[in-house]
C-alpha positions in Angstrom: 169.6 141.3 116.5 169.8 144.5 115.2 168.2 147.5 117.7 165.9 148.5 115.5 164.3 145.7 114.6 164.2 144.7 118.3 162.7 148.0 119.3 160.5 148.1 116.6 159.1 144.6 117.7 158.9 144.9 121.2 157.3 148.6 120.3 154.8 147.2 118.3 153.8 144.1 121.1 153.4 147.0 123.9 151.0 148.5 121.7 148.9 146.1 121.0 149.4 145.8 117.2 150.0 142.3 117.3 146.2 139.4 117.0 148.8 137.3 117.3 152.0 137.4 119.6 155.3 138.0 119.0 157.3 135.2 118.3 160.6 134.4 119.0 162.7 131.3 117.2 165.9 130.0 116.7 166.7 127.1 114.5 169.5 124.9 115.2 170.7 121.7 114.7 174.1 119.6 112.9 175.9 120.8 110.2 173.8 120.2 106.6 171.1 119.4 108.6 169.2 122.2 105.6 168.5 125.1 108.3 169.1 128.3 105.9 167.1 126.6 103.0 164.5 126.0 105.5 164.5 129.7 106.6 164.8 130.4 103.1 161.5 128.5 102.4 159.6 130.0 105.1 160.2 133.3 103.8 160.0 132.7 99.9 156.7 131.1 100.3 155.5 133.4 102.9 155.9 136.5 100.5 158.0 137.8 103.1 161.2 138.7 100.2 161.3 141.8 98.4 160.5 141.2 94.6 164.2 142.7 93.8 166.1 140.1 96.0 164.0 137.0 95.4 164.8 138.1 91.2 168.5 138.3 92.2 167.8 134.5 93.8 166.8 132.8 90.9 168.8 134.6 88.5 171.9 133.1 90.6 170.9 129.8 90.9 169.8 129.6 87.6 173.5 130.9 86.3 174.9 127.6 88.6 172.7 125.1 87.1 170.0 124.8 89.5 166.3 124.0 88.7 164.8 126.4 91.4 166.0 129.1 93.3 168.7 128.1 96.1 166.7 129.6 98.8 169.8 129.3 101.2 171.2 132.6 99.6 168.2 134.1 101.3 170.2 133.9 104.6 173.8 133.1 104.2 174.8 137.0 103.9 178.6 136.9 105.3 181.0 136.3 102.5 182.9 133.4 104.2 179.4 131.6 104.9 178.4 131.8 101.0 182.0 130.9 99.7 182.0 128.1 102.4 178.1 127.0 102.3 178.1 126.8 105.8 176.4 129.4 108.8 178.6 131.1 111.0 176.9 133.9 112.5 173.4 134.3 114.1 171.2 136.0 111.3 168.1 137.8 112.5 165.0 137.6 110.4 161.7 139.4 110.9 158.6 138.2 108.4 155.1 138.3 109.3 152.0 136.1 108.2 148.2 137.7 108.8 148.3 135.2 112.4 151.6 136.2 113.7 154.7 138.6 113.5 158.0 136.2 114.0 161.4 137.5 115.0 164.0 133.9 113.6 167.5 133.8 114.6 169.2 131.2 112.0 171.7 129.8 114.2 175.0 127.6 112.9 175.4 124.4 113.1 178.8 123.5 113.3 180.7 122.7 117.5 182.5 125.6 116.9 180.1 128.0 116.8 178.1 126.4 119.8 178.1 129.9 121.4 176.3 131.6 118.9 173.4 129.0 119.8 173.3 130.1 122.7 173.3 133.7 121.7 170.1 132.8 119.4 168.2 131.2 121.9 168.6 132.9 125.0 165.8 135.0 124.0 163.3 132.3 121.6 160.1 131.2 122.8 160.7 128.5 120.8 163.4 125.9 119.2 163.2 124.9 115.9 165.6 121.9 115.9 166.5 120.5 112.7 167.9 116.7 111.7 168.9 115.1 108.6 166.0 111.9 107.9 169.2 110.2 106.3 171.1 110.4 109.5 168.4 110.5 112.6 169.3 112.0 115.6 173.4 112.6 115.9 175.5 114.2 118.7 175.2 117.9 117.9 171.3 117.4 117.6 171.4 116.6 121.2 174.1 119.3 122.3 171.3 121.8 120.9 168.6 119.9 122.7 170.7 120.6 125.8 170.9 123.5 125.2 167.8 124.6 124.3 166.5 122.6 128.1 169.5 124.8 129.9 168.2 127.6 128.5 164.2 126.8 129.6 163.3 127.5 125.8 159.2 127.1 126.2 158.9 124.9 122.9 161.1 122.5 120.7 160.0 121.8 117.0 161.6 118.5 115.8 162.0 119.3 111.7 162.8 115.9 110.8 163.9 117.2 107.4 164.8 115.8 103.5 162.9 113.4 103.7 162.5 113.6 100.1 165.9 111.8 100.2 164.5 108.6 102.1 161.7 108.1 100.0 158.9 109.8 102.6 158.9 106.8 104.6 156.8 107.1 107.7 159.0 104.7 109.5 162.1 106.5 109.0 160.1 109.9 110.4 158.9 107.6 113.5 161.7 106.2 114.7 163.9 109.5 114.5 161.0 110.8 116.5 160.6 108.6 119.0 164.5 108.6 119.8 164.3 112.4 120.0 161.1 112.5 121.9 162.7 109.6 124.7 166.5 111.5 125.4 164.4 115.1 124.9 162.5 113.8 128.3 165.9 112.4 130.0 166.7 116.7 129.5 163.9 118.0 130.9 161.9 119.2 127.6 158.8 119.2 128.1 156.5 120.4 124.5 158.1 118.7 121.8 156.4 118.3 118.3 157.9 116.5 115.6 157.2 117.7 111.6 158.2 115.4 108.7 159.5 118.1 105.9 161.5 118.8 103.2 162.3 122.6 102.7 164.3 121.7 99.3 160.4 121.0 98.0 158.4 122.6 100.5 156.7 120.0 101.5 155.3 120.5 105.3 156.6 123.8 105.4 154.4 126.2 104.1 151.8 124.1 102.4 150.9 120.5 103.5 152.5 117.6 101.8 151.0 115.4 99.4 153.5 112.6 99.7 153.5 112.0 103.2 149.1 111.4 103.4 150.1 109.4 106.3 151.1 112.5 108.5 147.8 114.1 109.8 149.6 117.1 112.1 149.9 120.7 111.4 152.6 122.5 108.8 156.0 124.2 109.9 154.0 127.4 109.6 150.5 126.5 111.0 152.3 125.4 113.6 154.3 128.4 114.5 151.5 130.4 114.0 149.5 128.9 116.6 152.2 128.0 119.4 150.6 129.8 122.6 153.5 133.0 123.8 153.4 135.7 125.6 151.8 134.7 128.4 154.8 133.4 130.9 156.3 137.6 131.7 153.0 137.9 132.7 152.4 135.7 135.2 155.5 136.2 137.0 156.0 138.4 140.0 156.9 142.2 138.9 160.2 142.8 138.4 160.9 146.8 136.6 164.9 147.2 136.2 165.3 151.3 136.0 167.3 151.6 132.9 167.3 155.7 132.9 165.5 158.4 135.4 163.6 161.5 134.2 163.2 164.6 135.9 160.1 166.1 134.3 158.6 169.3 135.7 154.8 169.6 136.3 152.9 172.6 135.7 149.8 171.7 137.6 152.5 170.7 140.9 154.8 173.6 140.0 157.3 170.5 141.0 159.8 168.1 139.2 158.1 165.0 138.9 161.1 162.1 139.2 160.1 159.2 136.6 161.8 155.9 136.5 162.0 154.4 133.3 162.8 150.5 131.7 161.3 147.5 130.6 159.0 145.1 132.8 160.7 142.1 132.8 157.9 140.1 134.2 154.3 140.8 135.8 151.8 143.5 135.3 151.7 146.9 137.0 148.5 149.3 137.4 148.5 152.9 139.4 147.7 152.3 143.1 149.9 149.2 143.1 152.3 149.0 146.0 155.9 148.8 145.4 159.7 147.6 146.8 162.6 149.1 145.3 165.7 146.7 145.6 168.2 147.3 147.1 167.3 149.7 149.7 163.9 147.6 150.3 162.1 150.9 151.1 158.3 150.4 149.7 156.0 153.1 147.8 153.1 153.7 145.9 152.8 153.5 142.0 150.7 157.0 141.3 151.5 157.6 137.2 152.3 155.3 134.6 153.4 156.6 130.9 154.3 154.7 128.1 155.7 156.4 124.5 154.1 159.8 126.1 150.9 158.9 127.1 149.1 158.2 130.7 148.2 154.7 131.2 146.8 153.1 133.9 148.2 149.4 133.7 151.6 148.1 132.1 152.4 144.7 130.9 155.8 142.6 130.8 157.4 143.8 128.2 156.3 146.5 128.0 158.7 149.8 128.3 157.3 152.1 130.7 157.9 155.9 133.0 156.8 155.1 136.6 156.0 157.9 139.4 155.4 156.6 142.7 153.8 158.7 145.6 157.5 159.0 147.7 160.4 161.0 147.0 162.6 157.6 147.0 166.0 157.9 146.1 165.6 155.7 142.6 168.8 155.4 140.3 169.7 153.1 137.4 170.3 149.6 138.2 167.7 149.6 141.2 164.8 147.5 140.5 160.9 147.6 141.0 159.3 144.8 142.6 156.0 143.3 144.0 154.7 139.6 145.1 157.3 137.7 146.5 160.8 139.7 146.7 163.8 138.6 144.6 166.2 137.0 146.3 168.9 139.5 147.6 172.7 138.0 147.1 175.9 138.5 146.7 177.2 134.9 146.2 175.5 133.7 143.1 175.8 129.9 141.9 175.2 129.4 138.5 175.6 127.9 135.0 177.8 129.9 132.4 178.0 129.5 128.8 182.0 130.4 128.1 181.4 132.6 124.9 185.5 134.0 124.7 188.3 132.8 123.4 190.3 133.4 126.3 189.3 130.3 129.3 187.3 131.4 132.2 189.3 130.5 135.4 188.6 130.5 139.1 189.6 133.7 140.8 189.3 135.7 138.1 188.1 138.7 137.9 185.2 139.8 136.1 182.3 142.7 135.7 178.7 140.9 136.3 175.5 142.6 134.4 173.1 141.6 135.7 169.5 143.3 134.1 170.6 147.1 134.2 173.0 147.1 137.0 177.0 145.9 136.5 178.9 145.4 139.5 182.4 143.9 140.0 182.6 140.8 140.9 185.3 137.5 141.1 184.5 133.8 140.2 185.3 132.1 143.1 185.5 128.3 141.4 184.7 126.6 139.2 182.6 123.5 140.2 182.0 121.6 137.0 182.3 121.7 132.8 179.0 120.0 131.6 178.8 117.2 129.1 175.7 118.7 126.8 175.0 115.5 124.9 174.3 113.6 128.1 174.3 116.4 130.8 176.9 114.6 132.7 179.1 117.0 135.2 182.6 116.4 134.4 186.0 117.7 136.8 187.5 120.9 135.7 190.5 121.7 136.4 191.9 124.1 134.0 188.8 126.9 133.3 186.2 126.7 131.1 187.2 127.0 127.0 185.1 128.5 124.6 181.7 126.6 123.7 182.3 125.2 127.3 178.9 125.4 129.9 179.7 125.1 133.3 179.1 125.5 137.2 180.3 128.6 138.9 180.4 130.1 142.0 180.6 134.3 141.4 181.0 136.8 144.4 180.1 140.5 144.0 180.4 143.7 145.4 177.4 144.3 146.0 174.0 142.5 146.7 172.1 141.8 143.3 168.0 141.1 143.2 167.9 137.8 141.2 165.5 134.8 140.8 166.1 131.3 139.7 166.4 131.4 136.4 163.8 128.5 136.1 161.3 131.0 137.7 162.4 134.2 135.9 164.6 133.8 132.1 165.1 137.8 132.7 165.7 138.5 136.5 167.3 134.8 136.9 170.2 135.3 133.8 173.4 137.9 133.8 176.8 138.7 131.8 180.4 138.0 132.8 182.4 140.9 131.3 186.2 141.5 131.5 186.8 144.7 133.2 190.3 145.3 130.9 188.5 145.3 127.4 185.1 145.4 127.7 184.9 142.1 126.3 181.3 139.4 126.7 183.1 136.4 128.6 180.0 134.5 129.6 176.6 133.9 129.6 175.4 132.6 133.3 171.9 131.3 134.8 171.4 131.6 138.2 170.8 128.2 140.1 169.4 129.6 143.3 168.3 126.1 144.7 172.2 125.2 144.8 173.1 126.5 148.0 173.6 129.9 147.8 174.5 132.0 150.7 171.9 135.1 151.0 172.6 138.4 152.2 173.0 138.9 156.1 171.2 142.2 157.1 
């Protein structure tokens, strides 16, 4: 996603611009299975394309023979992927409807490119899986179904799409459903709502259908519109990684006033609440909150935010703000990874870990397991993980990290590998803190 599109979103949630959420979604699913024209439809018939671009639309399609616009153009926007007809890369979209602002990563669909899922949907509050009504539920539906459970995405939308090319049939939407609905349960995915559609016509998308009177249920839209988000950061315990500190010098003290600045990751935080700072576990009191300039007295995940506590604390980047029960303090992490490089991940490597704003060496001690998405089956490893390949790992660092499960805490609970030569994004890893980690001996 481009940073200012992310910043102006997350901007605009903190502030309270937003009757209806943010909402985050990434659509996956097999190859052909219609995801760009789908995201095509949803913004051509949300108004949501400038008059210039959606001209330039029809005027192509209508140069190639085509009835109507070939909404697909709307997203394909690498060369290779319109000359090929095919998605490679994750394409950020940001349209809004009077209920809701939505922030959609259009994610490919081929095994290759299994990585850049994961990319998409490490940060959606919901998955928007597509299949093909002509061929029901295949194995790369599942691999994203996986994927989307590893990742504890909130919601899965099952678009059971074309079926304008299986005559509407209500049986043919049922039983691709049900299947879904039975091996989406075997995963662990817990909301799943299935939508008959066809985003070639539009029908289910947008506006309701009126070939398919047998399907009673909300539209692709209505749907999305009314999902409930937001709500989970909230709940959590507070967890503040300082990303940057500010020395700011008050007139009224005749002092300088040390800030420390980030993003809440989880939980709310209000002046007079009590504080930890991890890793040195000393404990203060929050005395000044400030967010885009202003005093406030209360903060809410994710909201960006300056905090001044009562105690002259020694407070750098990396350390973190905490309150409720503590993050778990370690230095041997297990966890998942998702290999994203070219080059194998293998055991005694070594690697940088990033883990919220603090990156500390660290080595993969083994490798446990490579993971079998369609069916979740651990499998041997022997030779690394490949790219595309998830995994169990055991990481060492340098130093102590304050993490949570990652089924507790997306934020806190995930982290980067990185090679130290180049600089490069190796993994993506998910700490599994019920799997026998050692903790941290004082």
């Amino acid at each position: 996603m481009s940073a200012g599109v992310a910043e102006a979103a997350d901007q605009t949630y903190s502030t309270g611009r937003l009757s209806g959420g943010l909402l985050r979604l990434a659509t996956c699913g097999s190859v052909d299975d219609g995801k760009s024209t789908l995201v095509g439809r949803l913004l051509y018939d949300t108004k949501s394309v400038l008059a210039d671009q959606a001209t330039a639309i029809e005027e192509v399609s209508r140069r190639r023979g085509q009835d109507g616009p070939d909404l697909a153009l709307l997203t394909d926007g690498l060369r290779a992927e319109r000359e090929q007809g095919i998605t490679i890369d994750v394409a950020y979209r940001y349209f809004a409807t009077p209920a809701r602002r939505f922030i959609l990563a259009d994610t490919p669909g081929h095994v290759q490119y299994t990585r850049n899922m994961v990319t998409g949907a490490s940060t959606a509050d919901l998955a928007l899986i597509l299949v093909d009504a002509r061929h029901g539920v295949v194995a790369q539906t599942m691999r994203h179904g996986a994927i989307a459970a590893l990742l504890r995405v909130p919601h899965v939308v099952l678009a059971v799409n074309k079926m304008d090319t299986v005559g509407y049939q209500q049986s043919t939407f049922t039983a691709i459903a049900d299947e879904f609905a039975q091996r989406a349960r075997e995963l662990g995915i817990a909301d799943v709502t299935a939508i008959p559609m066809s985003a070639l016509t539009g029908d289910n998308v947008v506006e309701p259908s009126t070939r398919m009177d047998w399907y009673d249920g909300d539209t692709l839209l209505s749907h999305l519109e009314n999902v409930p988000v937001g709500t989970e950061p909230i709940g959590k315990p507070l967890r503040l990684p300082v990303q940057y500190v500010i020395r700011h010098p008050s007139e009224r003290r005749q002092v300088v006033e040390r800030w420390s600045a980030g993003q809440l990751a989880s939980g709310l935080l209000k002046v007079g609440d009590p504080v930890v700072v991890q890793p040195s576990g000393e404990s203060s009191t929050v005395v000044g909150l400030s967010v885009l300039g202003k005093a406030t007295d209360s903060v809410r995940a994710p909201q960006s935010v300056a905090v001044r506590l009562a105690d002259e604390i020694d407070i750098s980047r990396g350390d973190m703000l905490t309150a409720g029960p503590a993050p778990q303090m370690l230095r041997h992490i297990t966890a998942k990874v998702c290999h994203l490089h070219d080059r194998p991940l293998r055991a005694r490597q070594r690697v940088l870990l990033k883990h919220t704003t603090r990156t500390v060496p660290a080595v993969v001690e083994r490798i446990d397991y490579s993971m079998d998405v369609t069916d979740a089956r651990r499998l041997p490893c022997q030779d690394g993980l490949s790219v595309n390949d998830i995994g169990g790992v055991r990481i060492r660092t340098a130093e102590p990290l304050a993490v949570d499960d990652y089924l507790e805490n997306r934020r806190t609970g995930s982290f980067l590998l990185i090679d130290p030569q180049d600089g490069a994004t190796l993994a993506a890893g998910m700490v599994d803190a019920g799997a026998g980690e050692q903790h941290l001996q004082p």
